[in-house]
C-alpha positions in Angstrom: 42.7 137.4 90.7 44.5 137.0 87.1 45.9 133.8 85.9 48.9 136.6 85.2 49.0 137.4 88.9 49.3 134.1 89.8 52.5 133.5 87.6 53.9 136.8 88.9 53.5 135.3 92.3 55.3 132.6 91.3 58.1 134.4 89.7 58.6 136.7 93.1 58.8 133.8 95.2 61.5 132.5 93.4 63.1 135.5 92.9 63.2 136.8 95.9 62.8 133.8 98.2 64.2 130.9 97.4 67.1 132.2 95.1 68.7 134.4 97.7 71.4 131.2 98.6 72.6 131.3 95.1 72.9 135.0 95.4 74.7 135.3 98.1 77.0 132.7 96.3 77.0 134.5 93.2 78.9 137.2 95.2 81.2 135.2 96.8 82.7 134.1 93.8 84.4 137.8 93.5 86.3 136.9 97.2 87.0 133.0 96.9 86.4 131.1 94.2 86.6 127.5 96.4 83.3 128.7 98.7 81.1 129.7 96.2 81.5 126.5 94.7 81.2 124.6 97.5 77.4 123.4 96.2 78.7 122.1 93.6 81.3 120.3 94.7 78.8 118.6 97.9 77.0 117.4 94.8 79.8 116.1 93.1 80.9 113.9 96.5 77.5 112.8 96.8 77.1 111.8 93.2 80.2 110.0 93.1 79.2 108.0 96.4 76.0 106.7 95.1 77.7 105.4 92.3 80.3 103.5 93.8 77.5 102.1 96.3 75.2 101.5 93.3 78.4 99.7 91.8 78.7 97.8 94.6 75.6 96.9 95.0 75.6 95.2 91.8 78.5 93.2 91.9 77.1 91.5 95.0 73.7 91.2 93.5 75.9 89.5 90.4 78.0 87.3 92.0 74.6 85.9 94.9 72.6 85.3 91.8 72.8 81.9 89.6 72.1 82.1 86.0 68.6 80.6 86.0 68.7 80.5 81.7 69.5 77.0 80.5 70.1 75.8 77.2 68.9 72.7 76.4 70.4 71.6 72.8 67.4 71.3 70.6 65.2 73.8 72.0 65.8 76.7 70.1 64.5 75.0 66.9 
């Protein structure tokens, strides 16, 4: 077996495996427009819910957490 093989083998699984989703999608688009972007958009709702939980979660780490920094007048010299 050829190093070439190998990446031909790799090349047909993901041609004729693991793509076949986005095919099928691909020809959707020509009947609705709304379904075959319907990946997208799931990605889109999830994106925009981990950042408003990631936004969240920051403003409650900010407001549990003192300011441990002091300044004592002097100390920067």
């Amino acid at each position: 077996m050829e190093l070439k093989d190998l990446f031909h083998g790799i090349a047909d699984l993901f041609e004729n495996v693991l793509f076949v989703p986005y095919d099928a999608l691909r020809s959707l688009e020509l009947d609705s427009w709304w379904l075959a972007n319907i990946f997208s958009w799931i990605l889109i709702i999830v994106g925009m819910a981990a950042f408003v939980y990631w936004m969240l979660q920051l403003k409650q780490f900010d407001e549990t957490t003192e300011s441990t920094y002091t300044y004592e007048e002097g100390s920067l010299d």
